[in-house]
C-alpha positions in Angstrom: 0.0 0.0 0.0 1.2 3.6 -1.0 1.6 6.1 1.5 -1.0 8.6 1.0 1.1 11.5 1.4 4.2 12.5 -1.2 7.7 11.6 -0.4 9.0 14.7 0.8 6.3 15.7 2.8 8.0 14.2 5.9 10.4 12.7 7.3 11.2 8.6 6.4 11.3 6.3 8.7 12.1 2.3 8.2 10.7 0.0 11.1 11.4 -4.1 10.1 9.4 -6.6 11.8 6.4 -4.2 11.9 3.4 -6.2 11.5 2.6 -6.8 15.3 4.0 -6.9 18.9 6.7 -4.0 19.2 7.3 -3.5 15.5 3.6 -2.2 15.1 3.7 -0.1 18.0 6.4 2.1 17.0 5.6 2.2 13.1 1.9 3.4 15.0 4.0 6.0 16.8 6.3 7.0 14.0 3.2 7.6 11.5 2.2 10.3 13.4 5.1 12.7 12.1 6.8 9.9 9.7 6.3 8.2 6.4 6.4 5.0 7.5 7.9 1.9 5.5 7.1 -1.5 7.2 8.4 -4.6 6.6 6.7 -8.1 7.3 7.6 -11.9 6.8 4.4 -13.9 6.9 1.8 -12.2 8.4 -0.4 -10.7 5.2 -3.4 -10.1 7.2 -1.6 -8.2 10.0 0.7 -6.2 7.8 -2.9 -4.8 5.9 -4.2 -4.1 9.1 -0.9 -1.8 9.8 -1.3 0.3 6.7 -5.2 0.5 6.5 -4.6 2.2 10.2 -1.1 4.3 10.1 -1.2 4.9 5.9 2.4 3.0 6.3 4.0 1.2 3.2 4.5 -2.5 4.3 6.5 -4.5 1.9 7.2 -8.4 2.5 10.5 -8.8 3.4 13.2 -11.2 4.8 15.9 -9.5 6.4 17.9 -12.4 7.0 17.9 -12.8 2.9 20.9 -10.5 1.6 18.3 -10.4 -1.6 15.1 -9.4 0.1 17.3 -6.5 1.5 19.2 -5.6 -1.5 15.3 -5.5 -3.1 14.1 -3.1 0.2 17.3 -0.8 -0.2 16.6 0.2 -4.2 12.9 0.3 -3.6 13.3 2.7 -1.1 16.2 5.3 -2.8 13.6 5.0 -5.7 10.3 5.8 -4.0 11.6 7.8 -1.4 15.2 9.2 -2.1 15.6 9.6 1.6 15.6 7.8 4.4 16.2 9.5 8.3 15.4 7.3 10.4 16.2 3.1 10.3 14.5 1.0 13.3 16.0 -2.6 13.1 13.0 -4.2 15.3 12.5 -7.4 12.8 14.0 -11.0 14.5 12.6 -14.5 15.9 12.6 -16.9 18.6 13.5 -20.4 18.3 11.4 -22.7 17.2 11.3 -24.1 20.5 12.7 -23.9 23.3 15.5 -26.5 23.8 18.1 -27.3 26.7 21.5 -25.7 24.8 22.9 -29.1 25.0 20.1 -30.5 22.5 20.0 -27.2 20.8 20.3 -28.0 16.8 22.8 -25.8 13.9 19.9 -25.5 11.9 17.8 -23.4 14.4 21.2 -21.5 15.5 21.8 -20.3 11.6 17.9 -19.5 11.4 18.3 -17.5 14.3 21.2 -16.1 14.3 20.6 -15.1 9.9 17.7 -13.0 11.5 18.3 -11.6 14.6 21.8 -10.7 13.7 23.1 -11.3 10.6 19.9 -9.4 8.7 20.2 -6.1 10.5 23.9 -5.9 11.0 23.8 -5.9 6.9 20.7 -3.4 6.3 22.4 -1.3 8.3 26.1 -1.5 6.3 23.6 -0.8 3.3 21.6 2.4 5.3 24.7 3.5 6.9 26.0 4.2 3.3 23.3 6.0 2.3 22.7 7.8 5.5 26.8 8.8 5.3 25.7 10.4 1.6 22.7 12.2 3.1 24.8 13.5 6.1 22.4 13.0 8.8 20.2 9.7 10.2 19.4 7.9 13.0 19.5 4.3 13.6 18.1 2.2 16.3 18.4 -1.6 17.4 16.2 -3.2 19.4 17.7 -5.8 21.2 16.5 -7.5 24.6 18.0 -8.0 27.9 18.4 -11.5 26.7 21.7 -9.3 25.7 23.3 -10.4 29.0 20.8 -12.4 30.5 21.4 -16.5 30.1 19.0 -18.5 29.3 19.7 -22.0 28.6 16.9 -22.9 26.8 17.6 -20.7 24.1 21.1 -19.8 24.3 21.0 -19.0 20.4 18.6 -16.3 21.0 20.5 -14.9 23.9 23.6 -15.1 21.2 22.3 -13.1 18.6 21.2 -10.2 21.1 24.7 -10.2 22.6 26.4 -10.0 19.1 23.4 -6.8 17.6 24.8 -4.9 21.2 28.0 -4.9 19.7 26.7 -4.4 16.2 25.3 -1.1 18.0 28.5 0.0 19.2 30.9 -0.7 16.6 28.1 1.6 14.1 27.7 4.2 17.0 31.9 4.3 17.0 32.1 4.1 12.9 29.5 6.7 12.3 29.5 9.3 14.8 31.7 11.7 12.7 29.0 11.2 9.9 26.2 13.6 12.1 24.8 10.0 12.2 23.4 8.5 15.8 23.2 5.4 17.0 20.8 3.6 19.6 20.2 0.4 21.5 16.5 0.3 23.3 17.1 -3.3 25.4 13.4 -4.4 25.6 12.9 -6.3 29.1 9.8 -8.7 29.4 6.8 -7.4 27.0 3.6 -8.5 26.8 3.4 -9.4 22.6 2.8 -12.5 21.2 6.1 -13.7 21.5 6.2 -14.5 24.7 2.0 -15.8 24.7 3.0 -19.1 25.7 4.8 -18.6 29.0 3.3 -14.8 30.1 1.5 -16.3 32.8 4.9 -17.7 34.5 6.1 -14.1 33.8 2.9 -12.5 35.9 3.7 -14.7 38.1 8.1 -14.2 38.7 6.9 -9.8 38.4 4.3 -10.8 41.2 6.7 -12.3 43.2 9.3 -9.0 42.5 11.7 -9.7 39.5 10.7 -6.4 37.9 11.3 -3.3 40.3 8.5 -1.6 38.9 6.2 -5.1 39.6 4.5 -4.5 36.2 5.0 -6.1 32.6 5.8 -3.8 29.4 3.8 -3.1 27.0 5.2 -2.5 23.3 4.0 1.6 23.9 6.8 1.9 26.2 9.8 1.2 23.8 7.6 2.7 21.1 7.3 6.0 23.1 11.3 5.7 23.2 11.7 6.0 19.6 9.9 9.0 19.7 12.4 10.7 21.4 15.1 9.6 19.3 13.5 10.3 16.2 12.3 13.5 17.6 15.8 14.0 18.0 16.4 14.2 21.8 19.0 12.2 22.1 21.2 13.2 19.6 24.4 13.8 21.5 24.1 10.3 24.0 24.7 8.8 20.3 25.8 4.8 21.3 23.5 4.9 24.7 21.8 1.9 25.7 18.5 2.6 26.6 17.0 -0.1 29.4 13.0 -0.5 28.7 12.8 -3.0 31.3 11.0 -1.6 34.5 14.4 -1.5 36.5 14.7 -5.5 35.4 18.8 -4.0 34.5 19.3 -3.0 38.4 21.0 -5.0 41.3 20.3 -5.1 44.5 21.3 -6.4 47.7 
């Protein structure tokens, strides 16, 4: 679906994994002062819904394939001819969840193509076009999975360690360029990912894992982005941002 409004009218911005859970809830937020370009794997029905409410371009894409992204990249120099603002959201869980000593190669390289992989290279391909433009912003969204373990899905908590390191060594490389960098670190948000084992979460923030004793909703890291692409932010370029209702704090 075209965005109803021409391409120089506003600011561009590029959310991946947009169709639901916290993808959707910052393309929602963005539309509100962005063009908005959303991509989507699967989920047709989803990604319509998406458009039909926030006017948003959504375009089927697999960032883990380098041609799905090559395709994204041109289509969006030749639409747009801009792009200021790059939110690499998109990425997977395993399949299931599997003790790390059963854990398979097959699901690691699925993962790991995805979560990692995919938006370290979008943003090699954005960073050079942002670097022409002179000015951007870029934003991961990792997880506190980061540097948290969990040994039922170590490959997950892999790929989330290596895109915090993605954001650093892009924060470091492009700084000079008037381009910024971000990590938001999502803690435990209610979204579909997490459906099938919410109620043991309820349960753990009940019982005080979160400081804050309630579970995030994908509004609060949406409402993060605004301030980054509102520009807010622009000289903490590199900061990791904890969306996590204190989970990041120790205590005694």
């Amino acid at each position: 679906m075209k965005p109803s409004l021409p391409r120089h009218d506003k600011p561009v911005a590029l959310v991946t994994g947009a169709s639901r859970g916290i993808g959707r809830a910052i393309a929602i937020e963005l539309a509100k002062t962005h063009t908005v370009v959303a991509t989507y794997r699967g989920n047709h029905q989803a990604a319509e819904s998406l458009a039909a409410e926030t006017g948003a371009e959504t375009i089927q894409s697999d960032i883990g394939s380098a041609t799905d992204r090559d395709t994204l990249v041109t289509h969006l120099k030749s639409r747009y001819e801009r792009l200021d603002l790059l939110v690499n959201n998109a990425g997977i869980a395993p399949r299931e969840r599997r003790d790390m000593l059963d854990a398979t190669e097959a699901g690691y390289d699925e993962l790991l193509g995805t979560n990692l992989k995919g938006p370290h290279f979008l943003t090699q391909q954005i960073a050079r076009w942002m670097v022409e433009q002179r000015r951007g912003r870029i934003v991961f969204i990792t997880s506190i999975s980061s540097y948290t373990a969990s040994t039922n899905r170590a490959e997950y908590c892999i790929s989330k360690a290596g895109l915090s390191m993605s954001v650093a060594l892009y924060a470091t490389r492009l700084a000079a360029e008037n381009i910024q960098v971000f990590e938001i670190r999502p803690g435990i948000i209610r979204t579909d990912m997490i459906a099938a084992v919410e109620k043991a979460y309820d349960e753990k923030i009940a019982d005080g894992l979160l400081p804050q004793r309630r579970m995030g909703e994908p509004e609060d890291v949406a409402r993060t982005v605004r301030a980054i692409a509102d520009g807010l932010l622009d000289y903490s370029t590199g900061q990791v941002i904890d969306v996590d209702g204190g989970f990041h704090l120790r205590k005694l």
